[in-house]
N, C-alpha and C positions, 0 to 999 in steps of 0.2 A: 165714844162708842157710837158707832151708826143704826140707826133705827132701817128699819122694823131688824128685831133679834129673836131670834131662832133656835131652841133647843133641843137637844137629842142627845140619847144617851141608851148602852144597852145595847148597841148594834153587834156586836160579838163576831169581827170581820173573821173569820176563820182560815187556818194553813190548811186544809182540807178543801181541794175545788173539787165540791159534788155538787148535784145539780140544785138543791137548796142553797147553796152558797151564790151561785149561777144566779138563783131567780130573784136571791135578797140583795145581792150588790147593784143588778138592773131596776132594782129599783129605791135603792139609795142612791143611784149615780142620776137617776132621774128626779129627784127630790132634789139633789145640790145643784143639775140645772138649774131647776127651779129658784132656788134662794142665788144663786147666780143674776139671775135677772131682778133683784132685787138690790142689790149689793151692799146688801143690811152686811147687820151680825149674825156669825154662830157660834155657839157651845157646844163642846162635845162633851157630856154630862159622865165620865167617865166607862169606861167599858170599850171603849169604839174598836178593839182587837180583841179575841178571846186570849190570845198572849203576844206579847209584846216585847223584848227584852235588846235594846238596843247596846252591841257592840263598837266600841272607838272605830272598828273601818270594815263593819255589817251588820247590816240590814235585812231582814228578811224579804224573799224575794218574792214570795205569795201576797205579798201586798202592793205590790210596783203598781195597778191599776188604781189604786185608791190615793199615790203617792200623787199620780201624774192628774188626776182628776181636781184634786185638792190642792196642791200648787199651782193651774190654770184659774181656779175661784180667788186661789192669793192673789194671783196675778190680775184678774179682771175686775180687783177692790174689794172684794169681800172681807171684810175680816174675821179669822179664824181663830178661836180660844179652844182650849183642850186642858179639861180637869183629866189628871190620872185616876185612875180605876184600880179596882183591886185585881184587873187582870193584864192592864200595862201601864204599871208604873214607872216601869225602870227606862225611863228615855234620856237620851243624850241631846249631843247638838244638831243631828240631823232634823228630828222631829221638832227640835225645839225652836231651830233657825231656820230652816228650810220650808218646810210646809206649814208651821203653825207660826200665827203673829205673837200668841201669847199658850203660856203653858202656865198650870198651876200645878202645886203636888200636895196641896190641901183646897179645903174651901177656900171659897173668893167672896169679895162682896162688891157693891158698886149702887152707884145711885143716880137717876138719869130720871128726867122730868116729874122731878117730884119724888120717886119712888124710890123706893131702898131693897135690894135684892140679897138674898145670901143664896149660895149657890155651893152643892155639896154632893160628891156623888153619894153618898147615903151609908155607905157598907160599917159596920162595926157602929152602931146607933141603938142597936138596939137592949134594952139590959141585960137580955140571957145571951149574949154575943160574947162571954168571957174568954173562950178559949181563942175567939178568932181575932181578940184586940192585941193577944200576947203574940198570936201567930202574925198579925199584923205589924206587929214592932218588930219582928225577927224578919221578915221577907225583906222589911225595907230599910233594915240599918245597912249600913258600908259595907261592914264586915258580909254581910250575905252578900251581897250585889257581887262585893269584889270577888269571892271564894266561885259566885256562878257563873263569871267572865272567865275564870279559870278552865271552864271544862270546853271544849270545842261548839262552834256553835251547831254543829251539826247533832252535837250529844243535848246541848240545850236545848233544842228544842223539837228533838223526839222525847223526851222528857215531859217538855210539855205538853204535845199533842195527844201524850197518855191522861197525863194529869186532868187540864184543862178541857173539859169536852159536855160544852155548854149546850150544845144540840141532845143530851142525855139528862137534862137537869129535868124532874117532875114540875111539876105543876104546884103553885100553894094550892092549900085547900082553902076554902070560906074560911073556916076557923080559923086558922094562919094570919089568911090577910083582915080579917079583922082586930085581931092582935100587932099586923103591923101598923094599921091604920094610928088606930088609941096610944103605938109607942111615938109612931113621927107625929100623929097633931102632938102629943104632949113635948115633942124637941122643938116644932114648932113655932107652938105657941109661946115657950120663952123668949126665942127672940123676936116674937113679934111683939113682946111686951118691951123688948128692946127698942121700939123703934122702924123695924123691917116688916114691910109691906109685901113684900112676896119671899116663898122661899121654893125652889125649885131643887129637886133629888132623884136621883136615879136610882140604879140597883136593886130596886123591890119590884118592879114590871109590873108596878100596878095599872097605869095609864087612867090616872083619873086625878081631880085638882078638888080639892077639899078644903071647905071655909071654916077660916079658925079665929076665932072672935071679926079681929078687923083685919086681918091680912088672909090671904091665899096658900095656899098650903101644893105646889104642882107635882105627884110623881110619877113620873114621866114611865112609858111603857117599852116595851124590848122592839127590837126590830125581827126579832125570828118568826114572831107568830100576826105580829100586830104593828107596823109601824106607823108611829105617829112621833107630833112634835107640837112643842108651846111655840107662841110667839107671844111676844110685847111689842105692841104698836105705837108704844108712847103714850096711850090710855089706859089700857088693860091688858092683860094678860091673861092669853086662851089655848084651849088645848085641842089638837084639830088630829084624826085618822089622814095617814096618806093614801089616798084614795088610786092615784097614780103607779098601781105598784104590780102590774099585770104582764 
């Protein structure tokens, strides 16, 4: 794996081109110049479409610029990793051979100068999440997948575009994310007791890196309102606002 490594996660690419859609991808597509010129690593810490649902022979075509943008980075050495999200999971061989080098559909771990990583997009962590771990074992057995390949993809995903509509989500409140806080250091910190030196998580948009005994704690923030990204330099690991985003 190539240093410096690059994390993001949360970006909620959208099948709606409004002008927010417009102003968040110029300036994601200007961030992956960015790590372009570096031709480290990146993660895409799950979320990177609001939905996603890849068919044997289509594609969705509201994301062609992000396809073409992201296979130019494969091609000029970058290497690209993409955890699934609870909003595109369902990926085939396009996304998985085509534009990404590596694909996970759980956490990942990995260990590079010293340091020991686990990597997760976060969703269904937390304890009062009962309803959504059962819902999560139904979205992503076979039997769903296969039954949602059945309906046209034109039905799928007006479908989703009802469903999925991430630009309408509230805000946590303080209370909220303090209670997320106290649940991921507590997930945390067990596997730091394990051994792992940083753990990097998405899906809560909190955008802040939190110290838990002797390892780091990163969760990473959304791209709608706030984009930002970790890196690991091979020392440490920091969490940085994309400044570039105008």
């Amino acid at each position: 794996m190539k240093l410096p490594i690059y994390f993001i996660s949360d970006v909620h690419l959208m099948l709606n081109d409004t002008a927010e859609e417009k102003h968040k991808r110029k300036s994601l597509y200007r961030f992956l110049n960015y790590v372009r010129t570096t031709r480290g690593t990146l993660f895409f810490v799950g979320d990177l479409f609001d939905f996603y649902f890849e068919y044997p022979d289509m594609i969705p075509k509201a994301y062609f610029d992000f396809y073409n943008k992201a296979y130019q980075l494969k091609k000029a050495g970058v290497n690209l990793r993409f955890i699934a999200g609870n909003h595109d999971y369902w990926l085939l061989d396009f996304m998985k051979e085509k534009i990404m080098n590596e694909t996970y559909f759980d956490d990942t771990t990995f260990s590079l100068k010293g340091k020991n990583f686990y990597i997760t997009h976060g969703d269904g962590l937390l304890s009062w999440d009962y309803g959504y771990r059962i819902l999560k074992k139904i979205i992503r057995s076979p039997f769903f997948t296969w039954c949602f390949r059945l309906l046209h993809p034109t039905i799928g995903y007006s479908i989703a575009k009802k469903v999925s509509r991430t630009e309408n989500h509230p805000e946590h409140s303080e209370q909220l994310k303090e209670k997320i806080r106290n649940e991921l250091t507590k997930f945390a910190s067990g596997h730091f007791e394990k051994g792992f030196d940083y753990m990097v998580c998405g899906h809560y948009h909190l955008n802040e890196i939190i110290d838990v005994g002797k390892g780091k704690l990163a969760v990473l923030g959304d791209w709608q309102d706030q984009p930002s990204y970790a890196v690991f330099d091979g020392r440490e690991l920091t969490l940085h606002q994309w400044e570039n985003n105008a």
